[in-house]
C-alpha positions as CSV (number, residue, x, y, z in Angstrom):
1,X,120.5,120.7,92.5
2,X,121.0,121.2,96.5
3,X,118.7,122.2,98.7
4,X,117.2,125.4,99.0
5,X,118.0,127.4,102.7
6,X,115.4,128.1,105.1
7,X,116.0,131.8,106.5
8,X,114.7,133.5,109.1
9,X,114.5,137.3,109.9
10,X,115.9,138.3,112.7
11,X,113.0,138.3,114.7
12,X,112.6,134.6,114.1
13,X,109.9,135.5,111.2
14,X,109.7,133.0,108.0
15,X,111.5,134.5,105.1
16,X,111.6,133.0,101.4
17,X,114.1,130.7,101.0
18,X,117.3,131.5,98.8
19,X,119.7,129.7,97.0
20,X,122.5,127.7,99.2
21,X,125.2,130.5,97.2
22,X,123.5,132.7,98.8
23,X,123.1,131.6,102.2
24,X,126.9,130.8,102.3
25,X,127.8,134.5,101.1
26,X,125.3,135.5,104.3
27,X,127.6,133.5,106.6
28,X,130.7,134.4,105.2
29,X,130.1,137.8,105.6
30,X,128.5,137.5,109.2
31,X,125.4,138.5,108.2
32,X,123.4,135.7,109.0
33,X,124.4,132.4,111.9
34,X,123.2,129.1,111.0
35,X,119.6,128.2,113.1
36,X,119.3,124.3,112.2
37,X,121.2,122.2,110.1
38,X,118.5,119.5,109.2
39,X,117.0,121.3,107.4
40,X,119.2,123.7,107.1
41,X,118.3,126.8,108.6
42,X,120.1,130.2,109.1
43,X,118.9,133.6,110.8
44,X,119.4,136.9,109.9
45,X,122.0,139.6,111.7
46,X,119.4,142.1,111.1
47,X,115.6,142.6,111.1
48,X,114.2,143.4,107.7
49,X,111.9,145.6,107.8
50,X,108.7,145.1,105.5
51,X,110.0,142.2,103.9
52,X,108.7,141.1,100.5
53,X,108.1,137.1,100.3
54,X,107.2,135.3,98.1
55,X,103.7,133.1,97.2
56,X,104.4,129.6,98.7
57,X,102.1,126.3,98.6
58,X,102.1,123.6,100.8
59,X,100.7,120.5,99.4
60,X,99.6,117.4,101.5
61,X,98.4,113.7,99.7
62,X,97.6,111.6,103.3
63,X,98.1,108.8,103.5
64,X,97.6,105.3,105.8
65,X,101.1,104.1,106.7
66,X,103.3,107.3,104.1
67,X,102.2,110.9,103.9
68,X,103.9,113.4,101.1
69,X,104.8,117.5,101.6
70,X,105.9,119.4,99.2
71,X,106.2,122.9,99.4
72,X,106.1,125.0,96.1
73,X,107.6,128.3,95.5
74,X,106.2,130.7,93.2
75,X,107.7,133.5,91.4
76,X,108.0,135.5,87.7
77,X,110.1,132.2,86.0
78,X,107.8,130.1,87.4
79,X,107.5,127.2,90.5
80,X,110.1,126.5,92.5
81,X,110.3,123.0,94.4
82,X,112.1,123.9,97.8
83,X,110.9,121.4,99.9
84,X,109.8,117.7,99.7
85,X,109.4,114.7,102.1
86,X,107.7,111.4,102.6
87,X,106.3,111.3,105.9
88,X,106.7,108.0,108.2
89,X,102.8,107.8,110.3
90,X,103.1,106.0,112.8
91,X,100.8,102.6,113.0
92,X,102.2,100.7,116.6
93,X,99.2,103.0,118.4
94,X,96.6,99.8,118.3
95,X,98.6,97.3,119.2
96,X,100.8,99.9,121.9
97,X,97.1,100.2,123.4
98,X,96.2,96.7,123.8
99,X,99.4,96.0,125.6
100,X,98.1,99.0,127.9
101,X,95.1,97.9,128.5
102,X,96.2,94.1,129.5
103,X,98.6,96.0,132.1
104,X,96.3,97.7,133.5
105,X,93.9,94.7,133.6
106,X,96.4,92.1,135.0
107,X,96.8,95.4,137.8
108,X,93.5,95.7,138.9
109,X,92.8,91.6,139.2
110,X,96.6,91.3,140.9
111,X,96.1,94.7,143.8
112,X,92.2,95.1,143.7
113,X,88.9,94.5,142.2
114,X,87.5,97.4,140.5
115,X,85.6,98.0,137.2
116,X,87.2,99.8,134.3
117,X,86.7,103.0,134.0
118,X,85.1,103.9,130.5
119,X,86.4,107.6,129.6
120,X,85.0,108.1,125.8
121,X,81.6,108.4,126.5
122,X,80.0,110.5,124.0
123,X,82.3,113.1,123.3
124,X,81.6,115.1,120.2
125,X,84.1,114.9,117.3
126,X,85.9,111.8,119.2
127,X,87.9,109.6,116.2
128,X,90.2,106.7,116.6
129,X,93.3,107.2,119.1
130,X,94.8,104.9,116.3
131,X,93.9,107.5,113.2
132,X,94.0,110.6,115.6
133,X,97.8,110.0,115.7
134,X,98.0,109.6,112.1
135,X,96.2,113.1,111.5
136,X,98.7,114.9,114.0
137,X,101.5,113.3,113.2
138,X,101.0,114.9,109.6
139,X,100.0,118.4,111.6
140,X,103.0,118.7,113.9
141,X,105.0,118.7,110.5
142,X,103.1,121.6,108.7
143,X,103.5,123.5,112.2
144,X,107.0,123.1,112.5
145,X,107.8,124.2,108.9
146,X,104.8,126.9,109.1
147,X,107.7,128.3,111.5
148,X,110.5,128.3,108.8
149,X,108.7,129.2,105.3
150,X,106.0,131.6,104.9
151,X,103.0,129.4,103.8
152,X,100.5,131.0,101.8
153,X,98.2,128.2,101.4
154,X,97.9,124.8,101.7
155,X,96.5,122.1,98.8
156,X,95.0,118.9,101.0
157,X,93.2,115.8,99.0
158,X,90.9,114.3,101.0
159,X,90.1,110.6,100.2
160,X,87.1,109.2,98.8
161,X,86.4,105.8,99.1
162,X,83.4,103.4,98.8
163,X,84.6,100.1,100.1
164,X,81.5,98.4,98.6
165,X,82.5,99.5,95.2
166,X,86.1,98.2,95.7
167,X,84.9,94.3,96.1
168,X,82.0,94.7,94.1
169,X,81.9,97.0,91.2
170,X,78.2,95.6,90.1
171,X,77.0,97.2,93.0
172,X,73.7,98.3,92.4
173,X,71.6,98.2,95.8
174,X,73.1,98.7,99.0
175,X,70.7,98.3,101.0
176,X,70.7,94.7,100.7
177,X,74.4,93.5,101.3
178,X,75.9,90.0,101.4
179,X,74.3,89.5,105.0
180,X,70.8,90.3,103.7
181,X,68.9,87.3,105.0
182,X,71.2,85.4,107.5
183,X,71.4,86.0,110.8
184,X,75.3,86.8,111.1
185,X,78.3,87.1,108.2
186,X,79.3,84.0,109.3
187,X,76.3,82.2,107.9
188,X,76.1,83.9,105.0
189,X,79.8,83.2,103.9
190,X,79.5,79.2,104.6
191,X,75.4,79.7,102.2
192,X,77.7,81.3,99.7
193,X,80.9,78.4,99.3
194,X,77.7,76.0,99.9
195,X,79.8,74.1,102.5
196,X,82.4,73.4,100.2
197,X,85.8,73.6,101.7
198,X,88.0,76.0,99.7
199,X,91.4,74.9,100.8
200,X,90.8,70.9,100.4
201,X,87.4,70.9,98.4
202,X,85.4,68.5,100.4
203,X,81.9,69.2,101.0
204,X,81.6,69.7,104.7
205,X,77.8,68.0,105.0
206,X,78.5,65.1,102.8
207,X,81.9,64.1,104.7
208,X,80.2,64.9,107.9
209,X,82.9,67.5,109.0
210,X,82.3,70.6,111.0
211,X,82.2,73.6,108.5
212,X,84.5,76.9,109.7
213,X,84.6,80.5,108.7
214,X,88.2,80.8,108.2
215,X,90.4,84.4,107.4
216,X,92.1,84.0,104.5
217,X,94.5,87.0,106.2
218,X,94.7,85.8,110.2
219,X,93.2,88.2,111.9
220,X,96.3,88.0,114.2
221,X,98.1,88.8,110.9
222,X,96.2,92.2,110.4
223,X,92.6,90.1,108.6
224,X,89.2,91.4,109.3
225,X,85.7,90.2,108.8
226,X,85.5,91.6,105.5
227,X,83.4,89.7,102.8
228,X,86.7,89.1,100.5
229,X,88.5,88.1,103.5
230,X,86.6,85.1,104.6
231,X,86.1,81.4,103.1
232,X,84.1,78.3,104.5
233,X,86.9,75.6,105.6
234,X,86.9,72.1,107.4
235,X,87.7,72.2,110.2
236,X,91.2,69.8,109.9
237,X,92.4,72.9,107.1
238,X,91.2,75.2,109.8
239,X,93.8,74.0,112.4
240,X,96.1,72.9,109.8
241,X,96.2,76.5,108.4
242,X,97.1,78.3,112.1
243,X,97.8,81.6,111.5
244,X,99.0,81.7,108.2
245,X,97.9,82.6,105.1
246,X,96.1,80.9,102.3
247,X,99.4,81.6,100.0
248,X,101.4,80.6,102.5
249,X,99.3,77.1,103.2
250,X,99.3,76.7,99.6
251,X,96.6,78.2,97.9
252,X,97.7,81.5,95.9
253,X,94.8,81.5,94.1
254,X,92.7,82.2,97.3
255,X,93.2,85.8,97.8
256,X,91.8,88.0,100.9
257,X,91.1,91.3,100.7
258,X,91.2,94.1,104.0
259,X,89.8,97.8,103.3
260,X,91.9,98.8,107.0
261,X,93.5,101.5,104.9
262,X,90.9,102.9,103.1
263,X,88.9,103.1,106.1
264,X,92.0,104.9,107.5
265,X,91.6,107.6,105.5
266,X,88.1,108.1,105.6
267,X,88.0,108.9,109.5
268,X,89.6,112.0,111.0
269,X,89.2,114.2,107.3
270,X,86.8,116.9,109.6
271,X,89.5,117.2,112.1
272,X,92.4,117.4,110.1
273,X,91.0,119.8,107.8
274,X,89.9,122.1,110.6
275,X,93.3,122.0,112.5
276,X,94.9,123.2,109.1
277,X,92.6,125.9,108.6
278,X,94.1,127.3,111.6
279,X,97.7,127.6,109.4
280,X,97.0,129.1,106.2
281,X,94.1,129.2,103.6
282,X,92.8,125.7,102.7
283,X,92.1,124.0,99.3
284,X,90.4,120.4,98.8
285,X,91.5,118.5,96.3
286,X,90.3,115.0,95.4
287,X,92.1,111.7,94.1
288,X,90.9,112.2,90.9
289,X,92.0,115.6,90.5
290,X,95.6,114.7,91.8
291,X,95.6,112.0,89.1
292,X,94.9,114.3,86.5
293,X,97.5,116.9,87.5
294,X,100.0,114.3,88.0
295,X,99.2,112.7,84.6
296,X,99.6,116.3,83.2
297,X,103.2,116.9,85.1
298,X,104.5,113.4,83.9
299,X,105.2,112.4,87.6
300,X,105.0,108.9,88.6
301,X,102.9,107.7,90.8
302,X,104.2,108.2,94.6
303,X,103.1,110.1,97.7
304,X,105.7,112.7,97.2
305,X,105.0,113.7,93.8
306,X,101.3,113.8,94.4
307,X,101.8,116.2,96.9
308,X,104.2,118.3,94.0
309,X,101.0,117.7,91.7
310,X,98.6,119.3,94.2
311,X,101.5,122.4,95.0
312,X,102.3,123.0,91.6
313,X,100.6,125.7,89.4
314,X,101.7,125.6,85.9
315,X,104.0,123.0,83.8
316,X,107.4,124.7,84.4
317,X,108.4,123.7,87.8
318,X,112.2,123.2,88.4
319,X,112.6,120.4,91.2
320,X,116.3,118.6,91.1
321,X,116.3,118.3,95.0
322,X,117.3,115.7,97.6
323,X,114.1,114.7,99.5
324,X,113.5,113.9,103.2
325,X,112.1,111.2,104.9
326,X,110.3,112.6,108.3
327,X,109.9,110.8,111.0
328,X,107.4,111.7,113.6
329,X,108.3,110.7,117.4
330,X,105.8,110.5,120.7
331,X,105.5,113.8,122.0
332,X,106.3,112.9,125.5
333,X,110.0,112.9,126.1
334,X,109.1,110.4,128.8
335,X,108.0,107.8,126.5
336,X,111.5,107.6,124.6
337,X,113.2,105.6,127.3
338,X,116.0,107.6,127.4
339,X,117.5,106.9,130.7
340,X,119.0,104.1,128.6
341,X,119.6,105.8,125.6
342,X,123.2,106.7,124.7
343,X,126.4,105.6,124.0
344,X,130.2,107.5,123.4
345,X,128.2,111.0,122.9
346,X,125.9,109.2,120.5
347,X,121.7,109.0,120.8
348,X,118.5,106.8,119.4
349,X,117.6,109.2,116.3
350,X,120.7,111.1,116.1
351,X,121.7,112.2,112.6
352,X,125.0,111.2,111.9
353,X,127.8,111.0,109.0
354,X,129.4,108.0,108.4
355,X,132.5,108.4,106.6
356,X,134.2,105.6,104.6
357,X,138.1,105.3,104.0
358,X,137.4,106.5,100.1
359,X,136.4,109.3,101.4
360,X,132.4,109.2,100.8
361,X,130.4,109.8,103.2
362,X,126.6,108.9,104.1
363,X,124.1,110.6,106.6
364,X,121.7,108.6,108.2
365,X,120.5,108.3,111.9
366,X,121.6,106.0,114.9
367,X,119.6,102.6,115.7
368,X,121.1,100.7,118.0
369,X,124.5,100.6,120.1
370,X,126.9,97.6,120.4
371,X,129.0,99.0,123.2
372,X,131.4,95.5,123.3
373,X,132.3,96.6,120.1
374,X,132.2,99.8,120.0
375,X,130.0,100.2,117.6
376,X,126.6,101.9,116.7
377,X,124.1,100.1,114.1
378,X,122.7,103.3,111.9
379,X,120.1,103.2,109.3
380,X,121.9,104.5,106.3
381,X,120.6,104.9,102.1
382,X,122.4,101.5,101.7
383,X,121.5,99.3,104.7
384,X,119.2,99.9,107.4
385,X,121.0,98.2,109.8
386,X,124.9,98.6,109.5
387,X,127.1,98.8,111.8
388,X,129.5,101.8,112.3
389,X,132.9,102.3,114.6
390,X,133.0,105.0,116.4
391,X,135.8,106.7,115.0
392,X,134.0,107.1,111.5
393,X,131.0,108.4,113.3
394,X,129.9,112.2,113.6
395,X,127.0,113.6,114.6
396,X,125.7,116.3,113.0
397,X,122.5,117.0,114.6
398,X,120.3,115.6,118.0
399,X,117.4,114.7,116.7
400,X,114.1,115.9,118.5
401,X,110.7,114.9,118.1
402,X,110.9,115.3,114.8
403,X,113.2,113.7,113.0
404,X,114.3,114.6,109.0
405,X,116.1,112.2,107.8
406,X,118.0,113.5,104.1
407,X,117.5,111.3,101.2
408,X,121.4,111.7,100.3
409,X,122.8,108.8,99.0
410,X,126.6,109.9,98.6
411,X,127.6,113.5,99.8
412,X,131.1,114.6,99.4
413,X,132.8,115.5,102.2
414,X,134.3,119.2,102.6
């Protein structure tokens, strides 16, 4: 099934969307002009007065490194899927603000002497830059399709997590953790492996090595201090090891566990849930309810179709459609470097159809340029990195800070 068509009134007001039949019966008949192509969009000739719309659901299941949207139609025969996406959070912020921060370090020592200047402070409701970014990334997507389907209400599960539970199901006092007793974690994880070198099994006091707290996932690698993620080690394994891990020194059966991502998801739940609010009536949902519903639809287990489990309100949903993948830039036109961006008509992000000699054709969006060539690298269904001439290259939309790239694998051309 293709697509369903966005449509606008013609005062730029969200109206339900219809069938692509009908949309191309609008445009034949000049009664409507296209608005957007991706995704496609048209406007109406006329203003409607008093239009009747429809009952539409947004549903949202967050997410630390993929979000899912799907927006759910509903009418007399049932739900209608019209919409659905996986949405690409972003998760260089960290790393993007180190690299700041040792600029403007190596700045002050190189041109003057002065103390940083600490700008958090106290502030009330402050989260993680780092999650904060993950939260509006997911935002600036409901807004920008609040603007092209009437939205009724939205569906949003919040995550739950005890991170105790999920190394320890025993769990019966948390008060007194693994650290109970010792003066640092550190301590209490060499007490624990009793000096006993997991990667080479020598005791540490009996061969008169120096006994290490080693991360079984580098912490260069993405590894915390987390109890499951720590193991005594002699020193020798400990420099031997570097920065890889303990399956990649050898030693599958060591496994390290990080709770980053459920941690993720715990902070920034107020402020998201507050800044949708603002948008359309809010339900909460929990993981164990999505579960349920999803078990009860037959839907496998993916972002996109928990978010169709939170949307959905009875059994007999129709959804045949081609998803999106959304990808959500920096705000700041700035920070896209785009003094250097561009080549032959063609820019970073562009959504493009590449057309092969058989006659099939693929969208996808630009990566890279090889102007020696004359080539652009694109990121298409098949490869993420192929290469494309120029003369089998059109562009079909500029991309803008938000970028929807179609789940198509093989569209024929008209």
């Amino acid at each position: 099934m293709p697509n369903y068509v966005f449509v606008l009134n013609g005062d730029s007001r969200p109206l339900s969307p219809c069938h692509p039949a009908v949309a191309r019966k609008l445009l034949e008949r000049g009664q409507a002009t296209v608005e957007r192509l991706v995704p496609f969009t048209i406007r109406l000739a006329e203003t409607k007065p008093n239009p009747i719309v429809q009952s539409t659901t947004v549903g949202i299941d967050d997410g630390s490194k993929t979000a899912g949207i799907a927006i759910v139609q509903h009418n007399q025969n049932g739900d209608q899927v019209v919409f659905r996406a996986d949405v690409r959070l972003r998760n260089n912020v960290k790393r993007e603000l180190g690299n700041r921060r040792m600029r403007r370090k190596a700045r002050r020592l190189r041109l003057r002497h002065r103390q940083p200047r600490h700008r958090r402070g106290n502030k009330a409701g402050w989260i993680p830059p780092s999650v904060e970014v993950r939260k509006d990334n997911v935002l600036r997507i409901v807004c920008d399709l609040a603007r092209l389907v009437p939205i009724s209400r939205i569906v949003y599960e919040e995550g739950q997590f005890d991170t105790r539970v999920l190394w320890d199901k025993d769990v019966k006092n948390y008060q007194r953790g693994p650290n109970n007793g010792f003066r640092d974690r550190k301590k209490a994880v060499l007490w624990r492996d009793s000096y006993v070198c997991q990667y080479c099994g020598v005791n540490c006091i009996v061969s008169g090595l120096v006994a290490e707290v080693d991360h079984v996932i580098p912490h260069s690698r993405g590894g915390t201090m987390a109890w499951k993620n720590l193991v005594c080690a002699c020193r020798p394994c400990n420099q031997t090891k570097g920065d890889l891990t303990a399956a990649e020194f050898g030693h599958s059966g060591i496994q390290g566990r990080i709770f980053t991502y459920p941690a993720w998801l715990q902070q920034g739940k107020t402020y998201i849930k507050e800044q949708l609010e603002r948008i359309a009536p809010l339900e909460i949902r929990y993981g164990w309810q999505t579960a349920d519903r999803r078990k009860w639809l037959s839907l496998e287990k993916s972002h996109i179709n928990d978010a169709l489990a939170l949307a959905v309100r009875t059994q007999n949903f129709e959804d045949g459609l081609q998803g999106f993948e959304i990808v959500a830039r920096r705000r700041r036109q700035d920070m896209h470097n785009r003094k250097h961006d561009g080549f032959a008509g063609f820019k970073h992000w562009d959504i493009v159809r590449y057309t092969k000699r058989s006659g099939e054709a693929f969208l996808g969006t630009v990566r890279s340029f090889v102007p020696s060539h004359k080539v652009v690298k694109c990121r298409l269904s098949f490869n993420d990195n192929y290469g494309v001439s120029l003369g089998r290259l059109e562009l079909v939309e500029r991309a803008s800070n938000l970028v929807y790239l179609p789940q198509i694998r093989k569209e024929m051309v008209s």
